[in-house]
TORKOL-4160 file (C-alpha; in steps of 0.2 Angstrom, whole numbers, padded with zeros to 4 digits, m for minus):
245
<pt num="1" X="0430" Y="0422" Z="0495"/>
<pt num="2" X="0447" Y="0424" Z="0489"/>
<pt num="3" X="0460" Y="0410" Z="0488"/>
<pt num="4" X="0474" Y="0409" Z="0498"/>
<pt num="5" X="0485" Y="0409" Z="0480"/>
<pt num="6" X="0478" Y="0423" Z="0476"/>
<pt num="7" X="0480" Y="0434" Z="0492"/>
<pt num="8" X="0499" Y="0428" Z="0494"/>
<pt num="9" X="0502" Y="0435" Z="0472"/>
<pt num="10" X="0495" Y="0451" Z="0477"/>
<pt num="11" X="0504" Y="0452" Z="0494"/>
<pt num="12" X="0519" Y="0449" Z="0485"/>
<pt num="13" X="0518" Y="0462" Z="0473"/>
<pt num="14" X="0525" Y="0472" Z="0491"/>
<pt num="15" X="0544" Y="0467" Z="0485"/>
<pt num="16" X="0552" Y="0473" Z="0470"/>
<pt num="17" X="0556" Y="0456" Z="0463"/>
<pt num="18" X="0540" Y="0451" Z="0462"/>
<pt num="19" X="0532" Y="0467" Z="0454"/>
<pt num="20" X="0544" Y="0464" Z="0440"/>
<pt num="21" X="0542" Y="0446" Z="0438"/>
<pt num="22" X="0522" Y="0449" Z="0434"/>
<pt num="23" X="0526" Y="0468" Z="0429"/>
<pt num="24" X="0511" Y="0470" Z="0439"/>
<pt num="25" X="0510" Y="0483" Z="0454"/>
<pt num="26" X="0494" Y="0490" Z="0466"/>
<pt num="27" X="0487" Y="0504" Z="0468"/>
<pt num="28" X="0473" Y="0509" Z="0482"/>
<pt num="29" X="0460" Y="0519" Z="0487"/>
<pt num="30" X="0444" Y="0525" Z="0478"/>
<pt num="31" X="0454" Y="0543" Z="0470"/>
<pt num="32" X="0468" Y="0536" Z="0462"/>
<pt num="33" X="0457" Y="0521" Z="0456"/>
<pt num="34" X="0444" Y="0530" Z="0449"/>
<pt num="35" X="0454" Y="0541" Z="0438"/>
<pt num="36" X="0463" Y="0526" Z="0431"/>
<pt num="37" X="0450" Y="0519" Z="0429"/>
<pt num="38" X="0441" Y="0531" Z="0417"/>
<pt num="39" X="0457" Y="0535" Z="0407"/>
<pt num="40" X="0465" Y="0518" Z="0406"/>
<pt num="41" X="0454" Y="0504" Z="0410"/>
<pt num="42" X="0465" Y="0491" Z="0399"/>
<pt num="43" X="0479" Y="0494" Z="0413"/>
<pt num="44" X="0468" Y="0484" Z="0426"/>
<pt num="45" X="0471" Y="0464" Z="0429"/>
<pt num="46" X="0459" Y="0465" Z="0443"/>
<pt num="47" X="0449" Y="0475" Z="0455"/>
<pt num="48" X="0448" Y="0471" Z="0471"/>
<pt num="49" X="0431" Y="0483" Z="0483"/>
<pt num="50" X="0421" Y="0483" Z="0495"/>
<pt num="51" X="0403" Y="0480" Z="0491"/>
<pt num="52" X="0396" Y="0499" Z="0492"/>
<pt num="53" X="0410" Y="0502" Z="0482"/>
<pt num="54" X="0408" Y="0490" Z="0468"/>
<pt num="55" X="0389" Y="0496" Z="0469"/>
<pt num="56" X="0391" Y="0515" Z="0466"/>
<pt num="57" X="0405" Y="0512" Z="0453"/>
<pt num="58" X="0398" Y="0500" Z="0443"/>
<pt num="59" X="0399" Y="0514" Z="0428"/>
<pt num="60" X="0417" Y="0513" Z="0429"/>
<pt num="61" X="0423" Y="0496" Z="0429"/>
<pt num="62" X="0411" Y="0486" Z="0416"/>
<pt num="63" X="0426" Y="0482" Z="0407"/>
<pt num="64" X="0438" Y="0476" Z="0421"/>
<pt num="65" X="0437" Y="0460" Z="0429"/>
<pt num="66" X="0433" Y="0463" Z="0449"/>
<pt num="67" X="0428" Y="0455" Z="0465"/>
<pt num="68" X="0417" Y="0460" Z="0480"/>
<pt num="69" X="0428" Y="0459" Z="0496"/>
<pt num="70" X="0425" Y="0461" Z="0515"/>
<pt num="71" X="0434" Y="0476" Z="0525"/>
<pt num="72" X="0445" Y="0458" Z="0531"/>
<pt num="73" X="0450" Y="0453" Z="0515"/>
<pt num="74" X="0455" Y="0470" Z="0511"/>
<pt num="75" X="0466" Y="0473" Z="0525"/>
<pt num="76" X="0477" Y="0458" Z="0520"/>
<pt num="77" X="0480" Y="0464" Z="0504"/>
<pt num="78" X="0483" Y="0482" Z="0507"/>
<pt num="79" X="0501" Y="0488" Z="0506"/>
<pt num="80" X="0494" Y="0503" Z="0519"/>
<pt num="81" X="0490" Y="0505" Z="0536"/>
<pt num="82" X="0472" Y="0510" Z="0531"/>
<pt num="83" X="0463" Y="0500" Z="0519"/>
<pt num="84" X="0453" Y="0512" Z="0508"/>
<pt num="85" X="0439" Y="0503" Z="0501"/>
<pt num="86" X="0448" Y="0497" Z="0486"/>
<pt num="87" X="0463" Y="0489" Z="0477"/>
<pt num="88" X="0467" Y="0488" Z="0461"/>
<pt num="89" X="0482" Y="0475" Z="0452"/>
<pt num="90" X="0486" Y="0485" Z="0436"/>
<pt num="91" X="0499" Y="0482" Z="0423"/>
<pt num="92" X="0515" Y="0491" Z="0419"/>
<pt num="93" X="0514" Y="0504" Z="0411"/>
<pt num="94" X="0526" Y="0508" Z="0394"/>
<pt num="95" X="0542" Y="0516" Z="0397"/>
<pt num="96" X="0551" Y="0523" Z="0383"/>
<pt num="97" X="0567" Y="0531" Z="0381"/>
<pt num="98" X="0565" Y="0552" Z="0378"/>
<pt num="99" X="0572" Y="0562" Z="0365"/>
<pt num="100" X="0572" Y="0580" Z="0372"/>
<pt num="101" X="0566" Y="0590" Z="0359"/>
<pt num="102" X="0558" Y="0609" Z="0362"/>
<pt num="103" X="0553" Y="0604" Z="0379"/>
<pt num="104" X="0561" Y="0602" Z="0397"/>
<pt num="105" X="0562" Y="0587" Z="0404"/>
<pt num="106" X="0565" Y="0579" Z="0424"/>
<pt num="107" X="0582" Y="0569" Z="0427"/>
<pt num="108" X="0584" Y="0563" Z="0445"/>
<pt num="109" X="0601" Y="0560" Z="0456"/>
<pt num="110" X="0596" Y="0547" Z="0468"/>
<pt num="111" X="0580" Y="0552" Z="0476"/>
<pt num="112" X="0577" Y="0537" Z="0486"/>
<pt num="113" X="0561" Y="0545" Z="0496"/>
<pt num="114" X="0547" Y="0536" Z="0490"/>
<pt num="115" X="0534" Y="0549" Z="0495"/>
<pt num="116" X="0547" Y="0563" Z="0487"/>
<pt num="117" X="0548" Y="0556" Z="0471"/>
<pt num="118" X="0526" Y="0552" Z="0469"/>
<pt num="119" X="0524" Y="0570" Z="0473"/>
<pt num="120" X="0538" Y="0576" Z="0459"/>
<pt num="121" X="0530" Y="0565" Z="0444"/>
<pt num="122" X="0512" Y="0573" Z="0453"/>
<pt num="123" X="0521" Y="0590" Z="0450"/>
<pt num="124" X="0527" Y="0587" Z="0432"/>
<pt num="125" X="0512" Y="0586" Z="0427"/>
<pt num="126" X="0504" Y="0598" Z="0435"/>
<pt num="127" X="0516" Y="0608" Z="0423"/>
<pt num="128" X="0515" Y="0598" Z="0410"/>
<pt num="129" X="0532" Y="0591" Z="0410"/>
<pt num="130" X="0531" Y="0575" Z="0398"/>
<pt num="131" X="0545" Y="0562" Z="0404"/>
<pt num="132" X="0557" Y="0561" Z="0420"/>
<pt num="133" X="0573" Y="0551" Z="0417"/>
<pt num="134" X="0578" Y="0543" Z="0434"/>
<pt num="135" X="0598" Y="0541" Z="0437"/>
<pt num="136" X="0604" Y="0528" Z="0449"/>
<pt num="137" X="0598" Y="0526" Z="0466"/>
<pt num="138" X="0580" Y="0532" Z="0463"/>
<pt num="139" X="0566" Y="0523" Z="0471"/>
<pt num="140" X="0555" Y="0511" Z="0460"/>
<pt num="141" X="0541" Y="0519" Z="0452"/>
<pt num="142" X="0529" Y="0504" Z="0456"/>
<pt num="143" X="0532" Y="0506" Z="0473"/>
<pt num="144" X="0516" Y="0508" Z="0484"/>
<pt num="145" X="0522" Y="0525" Z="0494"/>
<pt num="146" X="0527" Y="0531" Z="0475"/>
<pt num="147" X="0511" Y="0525" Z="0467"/>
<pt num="148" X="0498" Y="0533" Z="0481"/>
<pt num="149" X="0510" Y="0553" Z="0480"/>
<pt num="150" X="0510" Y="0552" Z="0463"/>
<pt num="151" X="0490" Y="0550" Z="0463"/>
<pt num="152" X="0485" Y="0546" Z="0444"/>
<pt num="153" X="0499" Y="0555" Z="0437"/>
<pt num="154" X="0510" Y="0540" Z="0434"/>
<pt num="155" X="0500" Y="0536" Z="0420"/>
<pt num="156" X="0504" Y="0552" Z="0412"/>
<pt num="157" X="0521" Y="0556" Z="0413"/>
<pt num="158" X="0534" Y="0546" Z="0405"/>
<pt num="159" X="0545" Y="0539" Z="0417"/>
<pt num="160" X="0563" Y="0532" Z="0411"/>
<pt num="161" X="0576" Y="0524" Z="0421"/>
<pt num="162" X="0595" Y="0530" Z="0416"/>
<pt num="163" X="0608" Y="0517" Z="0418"/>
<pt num="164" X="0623" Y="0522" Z="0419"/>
<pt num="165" X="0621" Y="0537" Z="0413"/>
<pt num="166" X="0619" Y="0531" Z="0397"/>
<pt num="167" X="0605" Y="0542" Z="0392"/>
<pt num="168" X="0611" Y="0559" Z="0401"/>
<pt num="169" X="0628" Y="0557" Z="0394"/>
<pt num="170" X="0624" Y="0557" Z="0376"/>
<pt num="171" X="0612" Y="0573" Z="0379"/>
<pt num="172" X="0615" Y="0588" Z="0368"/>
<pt num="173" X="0602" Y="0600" Z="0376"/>
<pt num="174" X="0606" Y="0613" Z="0392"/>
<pt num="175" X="0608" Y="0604" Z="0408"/>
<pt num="176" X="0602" Y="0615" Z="0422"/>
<pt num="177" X="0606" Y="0608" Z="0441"/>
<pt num="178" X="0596" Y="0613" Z="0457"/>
<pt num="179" X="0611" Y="0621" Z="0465"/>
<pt num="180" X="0615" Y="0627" Z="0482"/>
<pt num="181" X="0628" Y="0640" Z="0475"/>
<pt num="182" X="0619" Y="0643" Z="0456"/>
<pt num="183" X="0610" Y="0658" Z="0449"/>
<pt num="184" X="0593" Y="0664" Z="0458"/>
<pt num="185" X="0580" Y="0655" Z="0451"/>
<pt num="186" X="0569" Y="0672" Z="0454"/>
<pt num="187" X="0580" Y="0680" Z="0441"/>
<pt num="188" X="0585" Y="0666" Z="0428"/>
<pt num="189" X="0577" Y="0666" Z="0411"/>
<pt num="190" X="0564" Y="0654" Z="0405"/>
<pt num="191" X="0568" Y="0639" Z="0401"/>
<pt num="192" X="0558" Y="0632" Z="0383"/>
<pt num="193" X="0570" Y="0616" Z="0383"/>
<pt num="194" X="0583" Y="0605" Z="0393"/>
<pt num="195" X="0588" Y="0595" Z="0407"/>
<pt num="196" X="0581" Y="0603" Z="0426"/>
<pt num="197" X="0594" Y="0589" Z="0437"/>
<pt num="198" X="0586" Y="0586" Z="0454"/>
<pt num="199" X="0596" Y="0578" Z="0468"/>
<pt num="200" X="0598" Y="0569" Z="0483"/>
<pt num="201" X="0592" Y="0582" Z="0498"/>
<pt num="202" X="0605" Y="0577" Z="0508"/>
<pt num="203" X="0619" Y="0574" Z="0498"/>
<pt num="204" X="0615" Y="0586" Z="0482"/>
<pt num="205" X="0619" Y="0579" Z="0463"/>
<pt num="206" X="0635" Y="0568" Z="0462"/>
<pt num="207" X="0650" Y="0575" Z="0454"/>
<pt num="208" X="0650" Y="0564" Z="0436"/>
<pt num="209" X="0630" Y="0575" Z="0435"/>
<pt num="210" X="0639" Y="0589" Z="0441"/>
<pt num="211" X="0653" Y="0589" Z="0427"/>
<pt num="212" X="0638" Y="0588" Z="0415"/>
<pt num="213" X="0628" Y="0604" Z="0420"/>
<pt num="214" X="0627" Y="0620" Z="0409"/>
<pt num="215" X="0621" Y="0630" Z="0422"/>
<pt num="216" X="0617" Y="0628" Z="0441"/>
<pt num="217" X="0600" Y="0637" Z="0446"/>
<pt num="218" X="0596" Y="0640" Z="0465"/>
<pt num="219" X="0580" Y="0645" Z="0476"/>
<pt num="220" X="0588" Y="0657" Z="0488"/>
<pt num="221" X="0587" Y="0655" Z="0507"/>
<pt num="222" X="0578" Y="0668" Z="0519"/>
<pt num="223" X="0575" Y="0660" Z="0534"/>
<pt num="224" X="0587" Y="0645" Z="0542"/>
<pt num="225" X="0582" Y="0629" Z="0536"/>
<pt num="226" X="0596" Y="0617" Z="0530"/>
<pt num="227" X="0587" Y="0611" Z="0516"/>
<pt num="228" X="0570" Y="0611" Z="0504"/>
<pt num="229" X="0560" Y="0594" Z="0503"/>
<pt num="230" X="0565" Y="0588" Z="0484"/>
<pt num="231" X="0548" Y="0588" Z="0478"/>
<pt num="232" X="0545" Y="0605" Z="0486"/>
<pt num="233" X="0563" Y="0612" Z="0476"/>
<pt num="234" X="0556" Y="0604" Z="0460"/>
<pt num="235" X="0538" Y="0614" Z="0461"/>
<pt num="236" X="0546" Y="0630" Z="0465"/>
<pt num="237" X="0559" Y="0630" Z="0451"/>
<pt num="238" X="0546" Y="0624" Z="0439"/>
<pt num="239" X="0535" Y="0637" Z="0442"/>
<pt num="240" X="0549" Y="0649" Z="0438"/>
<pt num="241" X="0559" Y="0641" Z="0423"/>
<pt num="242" X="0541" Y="0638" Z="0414"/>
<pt num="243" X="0535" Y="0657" Z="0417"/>
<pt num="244" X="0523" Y="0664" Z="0407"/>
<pt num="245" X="0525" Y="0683" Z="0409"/>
C-alpha cells in the first residue's frame, strides 16, 4: 500500500512548481510507458501498475524501481480522467541550447495549447526535426496534456525554452514564418536549414518574431475555415519544406 506522502508528491507533480522543484514529471498509460521504457530506462524514479500489468511487463522494467497498485490507488494518482493501467514518475530530461547547423529547426510563438504543442514535438519527429525552441508564452513541456500528445517523442527531440528572445535574436540562419499573407507553401522551395516560426492560432506570431522573418510561407485556403489547428499547420508545412522529389 502506498503512503499518504507518497501519493500527495506524486499528486503534486499536477502544478508546475512542483515539477520543477523535483524536476520530476508523470507520464501514463501502458504506450508511452512502454517505449520509454525500452529506450530510457534511467529516466524512471518509479513505476507505478497494476498487477496484470507488472506481470506481462516484467521484461521491461527489471531495472526500474516499481510498485503493484489497485485500480484505487491509481486513480488518485492519475492526472487523467481514465486511469490507464499505469504511471510512471520520470526525470527531466536534458535540454540544451541549439546551434542551427544544416538542418531546420521548430521556434514557437506562444502556443499555450497543451495538446497542440504534444502533437507538434510528436510531429518533428516524425520528420525528423532535432530541437524546437519555445519563445514566451508556450506551455510547459512537463505538463501531463503535453507529455500524453507528444507520446514518447519528448524523449527524442530537443526541446529549449527562449527567453527573451535571446536565442532567436542572435540567429544567423533563414527565418521562415507560417504566414496568413506569405508564399504558397505548395510552391516554395525546400528548405535543408533554418527557422520554420509557428504561432499563436489565434493571434498569429508577435511583431518583435515578425520583424525577424526572412520569408513568410502560407498553406493556402480553399474552403472557409478561419484558421488551421497549429499542430495540423506545422505537419502540413513540414511535409512540403522537407520534400524529397
Amino acid at each position: 500500500m502506498l503512503s499518504k506522502n507518497e501519493i500527495k508528491d506524486i499528486q503534486s507533480l499536477r502544478h508546475k512548481k512542483f515539477r520543477e522543484e523535483a524536476k520530476s514529471f508523470v507520464a501514463e498509460g501502458p504506450k508511452i510507458t512502454g517505449e520509454l521504457l525500452m529506450q530510457l530506462p534511467q529516466q524512471f524514479k518509479k513505476l507505478y501498475g497494476l498487477k496484470e500489468w507488472i506481470e506481462e511487463n516484467r521484461h521491461l522494467i527489471t531495472k526500474v524501481e516499481y510498485d503493484i497498485v489497485s485500480e484505487t490507488e491509481l486513480e488518485r494518482l492519475s492526472q487523467l480522467q481514465t486511469p490507464n493501467e499505469v504511471l510512471a514518475v520520470l526525470h527531466y530530461f536534458e535540454s540544451n541550447e541549439p546551434a542551427v547547423e544544416n538542418e531546420l529547426v521548430l521556434y514557437l510563438d506562444a502556443i499555450q495549447d497543451p495538446g497542440n504543442f504534444g502533437s507538434i514535438i510528436r510531429i518533428a519527429d516524425w520528420f525528423g526535426i532535432r530541437h524546437i525552441i519555445c519563445g514566451e508564452g508556450c506551455a510547459d513541456l512537463y505538463n501531463v496534456k503535453v507529455v500524453q500528445a507528444s507520446m514518447a517523442s519528448i524523449s527524442r527531440v530537443n526541446v529549449f525554452y527562449d527567453e527573451e528572445l535571446q536565442w532567436l535574436n542572435k540567429q544567423v540562419v533563414p527565418k521562415y514564418a507560417a504566414a496568413l499573407d506569405g508564399e504558397s507553401v505548395y510552391t516554395t522551395s525546400k528548405k535543408d536549414n533554418g527557422i520554420l516560426i509557428i504561432g499563436n492560432e489565434s493571434k498569429g506570431i508577435q511583431s518583435p518574431i515578425m520583424k525577424l522573418i526572412d520569408q513568410k510561407i502560407t498553406i493556402p485556403k480553399i474552403g472557409e475555415a478561419e484558421s488551421l489547428n497549429a499542430a495540423v499547420a506545422t505537419g502540413i508545412i513540414l511535409s512540403h519544406l522537407l520534400k524529397k522529389l
